[in-house]
N, C-alpha and C positions, 0 to 999 in steps of 0.2 A: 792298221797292222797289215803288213803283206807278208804274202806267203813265201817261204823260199821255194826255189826251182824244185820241181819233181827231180828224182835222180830218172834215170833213164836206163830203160831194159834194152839188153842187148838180140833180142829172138828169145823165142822158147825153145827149155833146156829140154824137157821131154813131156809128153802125154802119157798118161797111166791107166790102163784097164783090168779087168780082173779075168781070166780065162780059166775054166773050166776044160779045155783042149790044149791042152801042154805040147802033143805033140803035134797037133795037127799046125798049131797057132806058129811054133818054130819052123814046120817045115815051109807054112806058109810065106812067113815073113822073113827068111833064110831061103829058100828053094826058089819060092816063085814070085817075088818082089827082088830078091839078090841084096839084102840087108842083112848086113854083117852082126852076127852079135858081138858086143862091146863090152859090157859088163851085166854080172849076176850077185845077188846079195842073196844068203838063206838066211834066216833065222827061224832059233827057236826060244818060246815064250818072252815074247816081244811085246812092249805095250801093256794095255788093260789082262787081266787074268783070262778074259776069254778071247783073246786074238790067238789064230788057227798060227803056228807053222806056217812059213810059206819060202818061196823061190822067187825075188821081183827080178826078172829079166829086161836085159836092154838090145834093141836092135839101133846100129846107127841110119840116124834117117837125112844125113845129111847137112852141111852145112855149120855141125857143131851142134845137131840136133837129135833125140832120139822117142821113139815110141817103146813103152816098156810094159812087160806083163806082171799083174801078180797071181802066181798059182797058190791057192791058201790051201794046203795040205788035208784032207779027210773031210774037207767041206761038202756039204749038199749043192749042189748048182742052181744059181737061178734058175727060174722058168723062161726069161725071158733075159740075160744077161747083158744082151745091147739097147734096152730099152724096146718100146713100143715101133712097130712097122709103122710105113706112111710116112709124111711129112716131118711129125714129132720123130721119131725112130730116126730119119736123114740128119738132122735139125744139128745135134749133138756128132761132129765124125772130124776126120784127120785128112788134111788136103794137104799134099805135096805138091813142090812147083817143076816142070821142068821148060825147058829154052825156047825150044820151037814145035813149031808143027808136028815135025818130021818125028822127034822125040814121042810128042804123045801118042802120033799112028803109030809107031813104035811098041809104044806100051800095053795099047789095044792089043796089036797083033798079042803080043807075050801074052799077057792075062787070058785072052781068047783060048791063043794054045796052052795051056796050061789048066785049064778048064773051067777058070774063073767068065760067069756071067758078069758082063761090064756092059753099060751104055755107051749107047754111040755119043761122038764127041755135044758138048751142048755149049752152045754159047750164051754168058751171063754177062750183060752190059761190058768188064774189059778182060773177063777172062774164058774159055774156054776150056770145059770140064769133062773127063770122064769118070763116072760113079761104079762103085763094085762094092762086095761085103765082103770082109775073112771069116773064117770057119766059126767066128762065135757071132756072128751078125752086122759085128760094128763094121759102121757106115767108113768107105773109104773113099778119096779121090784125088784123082791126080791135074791138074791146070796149067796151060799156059797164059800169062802176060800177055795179054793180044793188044792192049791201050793200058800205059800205066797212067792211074789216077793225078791227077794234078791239084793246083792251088781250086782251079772252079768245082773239083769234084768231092774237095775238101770243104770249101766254103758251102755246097751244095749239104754235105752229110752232116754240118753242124745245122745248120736250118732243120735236114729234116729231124734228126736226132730232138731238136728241143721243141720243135713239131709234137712230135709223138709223147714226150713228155708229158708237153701243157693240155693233150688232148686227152690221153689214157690215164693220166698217173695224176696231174694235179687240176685236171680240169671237174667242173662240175659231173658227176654221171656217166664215168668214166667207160662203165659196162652197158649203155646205149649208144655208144660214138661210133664212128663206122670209117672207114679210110678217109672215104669221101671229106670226113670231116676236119681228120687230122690234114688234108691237103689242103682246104680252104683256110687251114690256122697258118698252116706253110706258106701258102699264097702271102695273107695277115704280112710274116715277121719277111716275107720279102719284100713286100712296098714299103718296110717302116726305112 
């Protein structure tokens, strides 16, 4: 039996968070990003009997794309609304692309003066990344395309992908395996 073709996604339509700073998060994502809002949905008693009221806003983020808020009306705020700081807390955020260089010096400068804390630029194998947080924590960044990925770095990511797989997830002892081990299985399915 074979499978018919996947249908095929065309981008994501929008990312969705929860804010507890209505205004601060508009003025952020309107004032000092320069993203247009697009559209707003209210409702009220929507869903299960205990879904809050709420306001879910859209900023366009470009390209036919958007990031959107939901403000749940009379709610308690998390403690911690963007997740865990470190790593895990980075792990989970929204990266937008822009053209060139000049673009992302560009966007430092603007973030800088505007008083947003942003990283200096960082380069990640084919892209190069500046990192910031908006007013509820969540992880933001913005990259440019410095090497677009090819067939070798495609064939590269399916190795490691089933790498990582047969090492953590369906190999024996899954929670004693260390990098080291998952690259010597990679090693493995590249000589086969």
């Amino acid at each position: 039996m074979t499978d018919s073709p996947a249908p095929t996604l065309s981008g994501v339509h929008h990312t969705a968070f929860a804010t507890w700073k209505p205004k601060e998060t508009v003025e952020f994502y309107r004032d000092v990003l320069g993203l247009k809002p697009i559209h707003a949905i209210t409702a009220k008693g929507w869903g299960r009997d205990s879904h809050p009221d709420f306001v879910h806003f859209f900023f366009d983020a470009g390209q036919g794309s958007a990031i959107a808020f939901f403000y749940y009306i009379g709610t308690e705020p998390m403690a911690q609304p963007a997740g865990p700081r470190g790593y895990l807390g980075m792990a989970r955020h929204t990266a937008w692309t822009v053209g060139s260089e000049a673009e992302l010096d560009a966007w430092a400068a603007r973030l800088k003066s505007k008083g947003v804390k942003v990283s200096e630029a960082i380069q990640h194998e084919v892209i190069r990344s500046l990192y910031f947080r908006d007013p509820n924590g969540y992880p933001l960044e913005i990259s440019l395309t410095t090497r677009m990925p090819d067939e070798v770095d495609a064939a590269d990511a399916a190795l490691t992908i089933q790498a990582m797989i047969e090492t953590f997830a369906d190999g024996p002892a899954p929670e004693t395996k260390t990098i080291e081990d998952m690259w010597r299985r990679k090693g493995e399915l590249v000589a086969r």
